[in-house]
C-alpha positions as CSV (number, residue, x, y, z in Angstrom):
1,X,-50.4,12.9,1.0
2,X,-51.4,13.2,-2.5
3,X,-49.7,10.1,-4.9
4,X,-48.3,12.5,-7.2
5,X,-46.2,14.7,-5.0
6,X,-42.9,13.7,-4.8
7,X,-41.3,13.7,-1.3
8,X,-38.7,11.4,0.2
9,X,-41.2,8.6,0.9
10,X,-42.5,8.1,-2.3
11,X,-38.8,8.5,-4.4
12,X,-37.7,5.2,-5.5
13,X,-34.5,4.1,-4.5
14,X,-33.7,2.1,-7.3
15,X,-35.0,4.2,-10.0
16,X,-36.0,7.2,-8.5
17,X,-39.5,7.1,-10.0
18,X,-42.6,7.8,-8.4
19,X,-43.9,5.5,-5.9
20,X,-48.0,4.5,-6.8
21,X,-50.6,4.3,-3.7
22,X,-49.4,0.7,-2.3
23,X,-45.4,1.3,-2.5
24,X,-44.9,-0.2,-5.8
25,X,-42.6,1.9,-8.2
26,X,-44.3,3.4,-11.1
27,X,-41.2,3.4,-13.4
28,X,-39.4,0.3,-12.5
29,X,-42.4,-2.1,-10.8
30,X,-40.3,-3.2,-7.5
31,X,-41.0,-2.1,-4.1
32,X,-38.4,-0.4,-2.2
33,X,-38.3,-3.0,1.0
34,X,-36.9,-5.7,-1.9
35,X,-34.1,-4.0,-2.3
36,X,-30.7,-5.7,-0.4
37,X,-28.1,-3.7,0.2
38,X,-24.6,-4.4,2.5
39,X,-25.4,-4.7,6.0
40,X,-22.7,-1.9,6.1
41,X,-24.4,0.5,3.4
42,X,-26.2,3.5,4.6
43,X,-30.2,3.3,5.1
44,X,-32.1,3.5,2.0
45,X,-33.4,7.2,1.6
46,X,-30.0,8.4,4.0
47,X,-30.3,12.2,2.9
48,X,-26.4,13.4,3.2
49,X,-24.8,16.9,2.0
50,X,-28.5,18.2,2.5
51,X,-29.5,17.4,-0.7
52,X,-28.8,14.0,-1.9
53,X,-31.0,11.1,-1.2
54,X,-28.9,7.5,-1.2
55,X,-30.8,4.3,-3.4
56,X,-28.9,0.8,-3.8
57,X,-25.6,0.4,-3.6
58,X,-23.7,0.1,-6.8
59,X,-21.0,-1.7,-4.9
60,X,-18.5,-2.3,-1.9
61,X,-14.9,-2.5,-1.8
62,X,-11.7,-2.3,0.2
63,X,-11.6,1.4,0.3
64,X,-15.3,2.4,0.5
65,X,-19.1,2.0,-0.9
66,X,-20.6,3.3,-3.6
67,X,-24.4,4.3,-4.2
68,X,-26.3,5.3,-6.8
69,X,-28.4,8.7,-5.4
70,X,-31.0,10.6,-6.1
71,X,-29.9,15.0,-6.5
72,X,-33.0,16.7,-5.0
73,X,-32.0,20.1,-6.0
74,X,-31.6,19.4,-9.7
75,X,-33.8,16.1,-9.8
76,X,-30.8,14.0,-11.6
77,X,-29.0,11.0,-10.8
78,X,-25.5,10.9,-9.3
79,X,-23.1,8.6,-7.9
80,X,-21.7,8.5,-4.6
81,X,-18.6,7.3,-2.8
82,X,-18.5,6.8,0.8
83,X,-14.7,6.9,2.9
84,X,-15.5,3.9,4.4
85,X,-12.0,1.5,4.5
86,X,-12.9,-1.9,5.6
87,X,-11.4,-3.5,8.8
88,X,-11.1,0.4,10.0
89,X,-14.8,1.5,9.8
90,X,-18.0,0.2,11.1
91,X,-21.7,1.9,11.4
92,X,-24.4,0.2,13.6
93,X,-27.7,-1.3,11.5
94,X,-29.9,1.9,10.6
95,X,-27.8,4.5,11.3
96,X,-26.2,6.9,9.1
97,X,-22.8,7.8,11.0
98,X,-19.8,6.2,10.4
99,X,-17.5,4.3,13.8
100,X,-13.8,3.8,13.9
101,X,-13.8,-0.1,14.5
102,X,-11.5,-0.4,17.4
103,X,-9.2,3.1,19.0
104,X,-5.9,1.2,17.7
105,X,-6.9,2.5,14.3
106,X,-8.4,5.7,14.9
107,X,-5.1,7.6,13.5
108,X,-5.2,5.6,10.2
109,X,-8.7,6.2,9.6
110,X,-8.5,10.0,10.1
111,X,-5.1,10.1,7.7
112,X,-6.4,8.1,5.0
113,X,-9.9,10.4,5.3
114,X,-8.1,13.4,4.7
115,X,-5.8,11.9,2.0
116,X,-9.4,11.1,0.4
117,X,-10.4,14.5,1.3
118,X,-7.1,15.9,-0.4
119,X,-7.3,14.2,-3.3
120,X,-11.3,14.8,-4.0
121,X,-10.1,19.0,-4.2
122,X,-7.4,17.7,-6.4
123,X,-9.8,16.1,-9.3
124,X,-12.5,19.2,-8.1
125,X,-10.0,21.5,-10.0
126,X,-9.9,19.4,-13.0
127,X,-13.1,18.0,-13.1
128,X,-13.9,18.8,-17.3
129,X,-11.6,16.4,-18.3
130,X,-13.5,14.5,-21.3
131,X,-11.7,11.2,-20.7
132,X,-12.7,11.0,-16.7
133,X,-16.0,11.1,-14.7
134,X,-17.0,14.1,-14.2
135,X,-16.4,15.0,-10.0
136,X,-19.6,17.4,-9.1
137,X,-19.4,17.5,-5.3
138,X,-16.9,16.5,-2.4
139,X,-17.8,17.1,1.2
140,X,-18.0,14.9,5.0
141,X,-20.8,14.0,6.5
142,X,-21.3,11.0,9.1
143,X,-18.1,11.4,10.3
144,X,-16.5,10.1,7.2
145,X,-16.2,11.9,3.6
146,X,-17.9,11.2,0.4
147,X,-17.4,12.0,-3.6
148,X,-20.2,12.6,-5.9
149,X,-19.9,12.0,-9.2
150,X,-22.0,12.1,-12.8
151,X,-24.1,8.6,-13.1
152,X,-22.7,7.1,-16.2
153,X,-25.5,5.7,-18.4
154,X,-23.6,3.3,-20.9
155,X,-21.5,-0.1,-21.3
156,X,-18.2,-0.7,-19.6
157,X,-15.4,-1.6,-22.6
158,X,-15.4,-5.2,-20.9
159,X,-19.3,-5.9,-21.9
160,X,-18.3,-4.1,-25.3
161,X,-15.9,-6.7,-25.8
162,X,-17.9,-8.9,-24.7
163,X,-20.1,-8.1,-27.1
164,X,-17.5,-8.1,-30.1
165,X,-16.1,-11.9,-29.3
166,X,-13.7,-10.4,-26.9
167,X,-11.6,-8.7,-28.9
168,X,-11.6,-5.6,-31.4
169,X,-9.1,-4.5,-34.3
170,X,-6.2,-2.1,-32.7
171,X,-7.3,0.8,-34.3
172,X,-10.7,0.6,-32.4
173,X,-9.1,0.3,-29.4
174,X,-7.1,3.2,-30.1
175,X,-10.1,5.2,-31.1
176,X,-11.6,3.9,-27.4
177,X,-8.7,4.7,-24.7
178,X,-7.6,7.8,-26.8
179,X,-9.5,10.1,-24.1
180,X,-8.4,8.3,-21.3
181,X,-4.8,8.5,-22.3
182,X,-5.0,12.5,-22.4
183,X,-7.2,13.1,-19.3
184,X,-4.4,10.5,-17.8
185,X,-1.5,12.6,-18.8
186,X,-3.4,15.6,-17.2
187,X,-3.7,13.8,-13.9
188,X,-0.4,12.7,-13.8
189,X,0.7,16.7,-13.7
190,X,-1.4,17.2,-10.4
191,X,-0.1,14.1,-9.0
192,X,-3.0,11.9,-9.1
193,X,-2.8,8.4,-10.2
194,X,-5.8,6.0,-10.9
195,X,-3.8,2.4,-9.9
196,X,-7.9,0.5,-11.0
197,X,-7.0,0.6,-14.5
198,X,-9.0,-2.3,-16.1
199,X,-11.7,-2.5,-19.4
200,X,-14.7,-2.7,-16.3
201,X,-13.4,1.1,-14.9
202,X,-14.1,2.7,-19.1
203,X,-17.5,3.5,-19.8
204,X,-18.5,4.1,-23.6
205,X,-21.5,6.2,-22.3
206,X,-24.7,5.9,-25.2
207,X,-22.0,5.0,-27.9
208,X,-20.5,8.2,-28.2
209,X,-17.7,9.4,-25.6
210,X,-15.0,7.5,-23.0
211,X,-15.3,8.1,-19.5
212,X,-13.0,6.3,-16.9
213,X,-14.3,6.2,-13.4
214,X,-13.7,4.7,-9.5
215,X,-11.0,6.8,-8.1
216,X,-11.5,5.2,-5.3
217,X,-7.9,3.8,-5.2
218,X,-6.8,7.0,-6.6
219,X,-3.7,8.6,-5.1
220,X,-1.7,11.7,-5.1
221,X,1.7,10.1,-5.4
222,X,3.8,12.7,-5.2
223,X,2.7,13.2,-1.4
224,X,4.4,10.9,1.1
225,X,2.4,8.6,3.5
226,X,-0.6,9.3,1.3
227,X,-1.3,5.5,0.3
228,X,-4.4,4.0,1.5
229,X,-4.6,0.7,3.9
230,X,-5.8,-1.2,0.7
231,X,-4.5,-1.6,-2.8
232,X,-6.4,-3.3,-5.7
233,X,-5.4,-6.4,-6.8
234,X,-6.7,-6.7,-10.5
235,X,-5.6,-10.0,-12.0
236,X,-3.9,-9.6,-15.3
237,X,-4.3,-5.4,-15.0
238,X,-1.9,-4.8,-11.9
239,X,2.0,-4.0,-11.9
240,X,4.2,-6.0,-9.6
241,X,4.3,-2.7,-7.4
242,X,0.7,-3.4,-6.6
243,X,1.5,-6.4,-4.8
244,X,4.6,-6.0,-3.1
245,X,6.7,-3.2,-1.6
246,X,8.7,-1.4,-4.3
247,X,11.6,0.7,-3.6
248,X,10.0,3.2,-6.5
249,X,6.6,3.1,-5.3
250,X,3.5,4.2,-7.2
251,X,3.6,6.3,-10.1
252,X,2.4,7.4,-13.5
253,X,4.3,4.1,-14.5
254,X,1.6,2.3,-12.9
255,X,-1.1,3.3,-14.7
256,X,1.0,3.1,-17.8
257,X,0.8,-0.9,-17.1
258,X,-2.8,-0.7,-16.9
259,X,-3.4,1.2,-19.8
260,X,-0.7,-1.7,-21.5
261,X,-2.9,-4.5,-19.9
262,X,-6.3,-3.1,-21.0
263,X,-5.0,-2.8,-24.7
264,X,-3.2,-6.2,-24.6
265,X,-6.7,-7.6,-23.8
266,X,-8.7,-5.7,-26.4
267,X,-6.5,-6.5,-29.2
268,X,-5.7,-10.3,-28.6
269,X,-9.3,-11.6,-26.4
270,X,-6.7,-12.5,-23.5
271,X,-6.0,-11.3,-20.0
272,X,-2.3,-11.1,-19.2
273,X,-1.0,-12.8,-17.2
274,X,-1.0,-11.6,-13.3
275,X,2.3,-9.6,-12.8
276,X,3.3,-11.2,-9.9
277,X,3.5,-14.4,-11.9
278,X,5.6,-13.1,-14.8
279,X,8.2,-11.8,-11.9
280,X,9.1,-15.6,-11.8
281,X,9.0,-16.3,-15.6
282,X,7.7,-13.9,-18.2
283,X,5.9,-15.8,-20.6
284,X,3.5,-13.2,-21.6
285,X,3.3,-13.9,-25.5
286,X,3.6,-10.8,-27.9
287,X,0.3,-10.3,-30.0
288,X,1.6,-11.6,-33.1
289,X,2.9,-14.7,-31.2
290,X,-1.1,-15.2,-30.4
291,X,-2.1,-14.8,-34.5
292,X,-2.7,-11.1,-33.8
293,X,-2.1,-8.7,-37.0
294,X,-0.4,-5.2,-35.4
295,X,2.0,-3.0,-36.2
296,X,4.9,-3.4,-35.3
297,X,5.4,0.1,-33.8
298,X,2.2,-0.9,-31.5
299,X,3.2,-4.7,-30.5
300,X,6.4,-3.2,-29.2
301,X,4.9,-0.5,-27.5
302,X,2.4,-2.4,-25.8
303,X,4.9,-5.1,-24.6
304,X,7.3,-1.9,-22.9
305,X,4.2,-0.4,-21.6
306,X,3.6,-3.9,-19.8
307,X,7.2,-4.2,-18.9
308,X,7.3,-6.1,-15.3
309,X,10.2,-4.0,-13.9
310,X,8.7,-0.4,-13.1
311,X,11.9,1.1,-14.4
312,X,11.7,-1.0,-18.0
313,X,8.4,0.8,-18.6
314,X,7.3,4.1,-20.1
315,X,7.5,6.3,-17.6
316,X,4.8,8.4,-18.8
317,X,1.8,8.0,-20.3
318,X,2.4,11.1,-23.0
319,X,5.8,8.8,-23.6
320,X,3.1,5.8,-24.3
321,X,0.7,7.5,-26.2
322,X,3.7,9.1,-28.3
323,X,5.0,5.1,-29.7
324,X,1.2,4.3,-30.4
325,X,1.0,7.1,-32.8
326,X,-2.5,8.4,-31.1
């Protein structure tokens, strides 16, 4: 085979450069055997859908993996999120297709695959939102289901506040979540709700738009017995509903928290406090309790979005957006 045609063997699953003559990659210098994903990942070079080519894993959670892949029909990079719950799904070393771990959970798996399933046509139909990764593809494969998504190229807002001495003036902020608090709003109307809400989900892609992505603990809430067998636990970002059982459930009221949380910590540097905490004893300070120069209009706004009781809160985020004046 001649170096410079690109098949399968000689992508890079890292960078999806060109592999040289020994297996080193042109682009990005590492050879693909280095490379260490989760024993549970698929194989390196896994080509699923019938046309997209899995590289390293970008990361592994409750509800499923996610790779960074290679699009061999229009040569691009996407991402891709695998159905694949842990404690309910398993997949022998070098194989592709996904096991249910044990026949006790077999019904489970199969309802929360085709809640995933369901909610995947759900964002298909509103997939040019500005504010939210773009969804390019859904479809199951290996006995399980997977998303594909646009490959972000930027900064998440946590490494840009990072960058800024952890915090940035409210107006800034503002500025930043604008996007997601519309394409959030738009969600809410087909019944989806995000519930990972946090400054590491935002993307400032090349310093010019917002993009908020994972929906992988996405859920349409106005569908009973859709919730998944995990919820994320984000310490400082997640409602009180997201620990315990709440007579209300999920809702657009618990992204509204999120959203609160997320501008909480860009304005002041902190992290709130974890919900479940401030259940017992609220001592979550207001901004201008921390030195913090705001508005009054947005300190009071942010401390209702951020309300512990569900029903204290904005109950949408239009309602939210509306107090900040954005």
């Amino acid at each position: 085979m001649r170096e410079d045609v690109r098949s399968i063997k000689n992508i890079c699953p890292s960078c999806f450069g060109t592999l040289d003559g020994v297996g080193v990659c042109r682009s990005c210098g590492i050879r693909p055997e280095s490379i260490a994903n989760p024993p549970a990942a698929l194989p390196l070079r896994s080509v699923i859908g019938s046309r997209y080519m899995t590289g390293k894993s970008l990361g592994i959670g409750g509800f499923g993996i996610t790779y960074l892949a290679w699009d061999l029909n229009e040569s691009r990079k996407v991402a891709i999120k695998e159905f694949f719950p842990q404690g309910y799904a398993t997949r022998e070393k070098g194989d592709s297709r996904v096991n249910v771990l044990s026949p006790e959970v077999v019904q489970p798996f199969n309802h929360w695959l085709g809640a995933f399933v369901e909610e995947a046509k759900v964002l298909m139909r509103i997939k040019h939102l500005h504010g939210v990764v773009k969804l390019l593809d859904y479809f199951e494969n290996n006995n399980t289901a997977y998303i594909v998504t646009d490959y972000l190229e930027g900064k998440s807002l946590r490494n840009h506040l990072t960058e800024r001495n952890y915090k940035i003036p409210y107006n800034e902020a503002l500025g930043i979540l604008r996007p997601v608090f519309e394409s959030l709003a738009v969600l809410h109307g087909y019944g989806v709700i995000h519930k990972d809400i946090s400054p590491e989900n935002i993307i400032i892609v090349l310093n010019k738009y917002v993009k908020l992505i994972d929906f992988g603990a996405a859920a349409l809430y106005k569908v009973n017995g859709n919730e998944k067998p995990y919820v994320v636990q984000k310490a400082g970002y997640s409602p009180v509903e997201l620990y315990r059982a709440d007579p209300r459930g999920f809702g657009p009221w618990t992204d509204v928290y999120q959203m609160g949380a997320t501008l909480y910590n860009c304005v002041t540097g902190y992290i709130p406090a974890v919900a479940s905490e401030r259940e017992k004893e609220d001592k979550l300070p207001r901004p201008s309790a921390l030195g913090i120069d705001l508005p009054e209009y947005v300190e009071d706004a942010v401390m209702k979005a951020m309300a512990v009781k569900s029903e204290d809160r904005y109950q949408t985020v239009s309602d939210f957006a509306k107090d900040l004046k954005i």
